[in-house]
N, C-alpha and C positions, 0 to 999 in steps of 0.2 A: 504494500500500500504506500501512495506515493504521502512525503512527507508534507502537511499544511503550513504554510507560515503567513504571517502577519504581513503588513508594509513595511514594517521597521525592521522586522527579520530579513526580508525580500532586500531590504534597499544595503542591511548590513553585507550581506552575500553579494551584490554588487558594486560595493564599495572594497570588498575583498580583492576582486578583480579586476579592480580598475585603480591601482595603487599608486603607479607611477608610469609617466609618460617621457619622453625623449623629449627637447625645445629642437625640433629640425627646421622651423622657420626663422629669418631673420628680415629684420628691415629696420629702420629708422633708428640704427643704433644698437636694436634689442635683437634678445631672439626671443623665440615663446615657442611654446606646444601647437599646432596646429588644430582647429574646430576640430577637422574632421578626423584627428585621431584618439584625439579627446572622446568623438564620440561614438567611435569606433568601437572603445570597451565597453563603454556606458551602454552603445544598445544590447552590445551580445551580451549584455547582464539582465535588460529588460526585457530585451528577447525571452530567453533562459528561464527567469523569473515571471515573468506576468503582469510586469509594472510599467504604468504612461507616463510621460511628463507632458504636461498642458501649460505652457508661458499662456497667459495672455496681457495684455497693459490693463492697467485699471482703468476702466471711461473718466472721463474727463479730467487726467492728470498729462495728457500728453501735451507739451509745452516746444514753442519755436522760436526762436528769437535768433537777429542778425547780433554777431557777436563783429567786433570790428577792432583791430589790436596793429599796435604801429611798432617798427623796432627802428633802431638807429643804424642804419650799412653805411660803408663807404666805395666810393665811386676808386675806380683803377688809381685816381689822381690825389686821392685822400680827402678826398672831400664828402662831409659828412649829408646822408640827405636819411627822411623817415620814409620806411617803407613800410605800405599799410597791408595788412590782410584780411579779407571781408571771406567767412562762413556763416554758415548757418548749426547754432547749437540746439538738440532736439534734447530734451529728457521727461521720462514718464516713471511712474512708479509700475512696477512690475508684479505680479504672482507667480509663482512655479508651484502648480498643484502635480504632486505625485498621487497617483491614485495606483489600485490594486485590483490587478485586469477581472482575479476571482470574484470579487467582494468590492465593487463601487464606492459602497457608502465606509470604504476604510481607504481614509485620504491626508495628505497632509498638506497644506496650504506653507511655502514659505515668501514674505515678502521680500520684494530685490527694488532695482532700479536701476533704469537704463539713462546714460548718455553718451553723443554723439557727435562729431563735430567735422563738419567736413562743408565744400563749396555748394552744393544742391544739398536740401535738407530731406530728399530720399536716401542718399547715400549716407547721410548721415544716420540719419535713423536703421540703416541698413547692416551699417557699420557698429554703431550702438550696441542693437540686437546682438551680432557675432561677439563683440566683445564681455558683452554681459553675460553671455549663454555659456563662455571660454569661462570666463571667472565663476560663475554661478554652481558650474559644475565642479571644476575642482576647488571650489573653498568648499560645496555641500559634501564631498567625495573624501576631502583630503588627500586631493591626486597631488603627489609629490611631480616637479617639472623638473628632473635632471637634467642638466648641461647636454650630455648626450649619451653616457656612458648611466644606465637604465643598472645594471649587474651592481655598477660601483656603489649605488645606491639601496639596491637591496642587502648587499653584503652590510653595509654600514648600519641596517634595520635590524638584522642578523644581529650582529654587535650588540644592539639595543637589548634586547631581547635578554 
């Protein structure tokens, strides 16, 4: 007989398997985890388990405004001039309900928030979402982002342990 578990058991069991991730992307500087590997674990544990995740924004918290920010460069000849930069910043308060594919009415509601900042304010919001969904899941997860070396990091839990 196959074992019953709760949401909280469900979500522990994939959280077990979704521990730590490699940062194989970089840009601006940074590197980070990629969405799509992030959520890569996360669903074969959803899968697996029987558990949704449903983001949706709270009505009437989504917010747009032109953000407009100047910085001081200099020209080839050293001459100082302001260069301005005009986006658009979106931010909305968020839900992430986990629910339990068996059992509906065993759910857990957590609240987040999204922002986003880029020159069209779909991208922004677009961008937002990825960025929140990237965060959301491994702070709820406790997905470790190792540098690259994934082993180095479970040995070092090992240790822990």
């Amino acid at each position: 007989m196959a074992e019953t578990l709760n949401l909280i058991q469900k979500l522990a069991k994939i959280r077990a398997i979704s521990d730590v991730v490699a940062k194989e992307k970089r840009g601006y500087n940074y590197s980070y985890a990629d969405i799509t590997t992030i959520l890569a674990k996360i669903t074969a544990g959803t899968k697996k388990y029987g558990v949704s995740l449903i983001p949706q924004i709270v009505p009437g918290t989504a917010n747009v405004e032109q953000s407009v920010s100047s910085t001081t460069k200099f020209t080839k000849t050293g001459e100082a001039y302001e260069a301005k930069t005009t986006e658009m910043l979106v931010t909305a308060d968020m839900i992430f309900k986990w629910v339990n594919d068996e059992d509906p009415e065993d759910y857990i509601e957590v609240l987040w928030f999204v922002t986003g900042s880029q020159g069209d304010p779909s991208q922004a919001l677009g961008s937002g979402l990825t960025y929140c969904t990237r965060y959301f899941l491994c702070n709820y997860f406790q997905i470790a982002q190792a540098d690259s070396d994934v082993d180095a990091y479970r040995s070092k839990q090992k240790e822990a342990e």
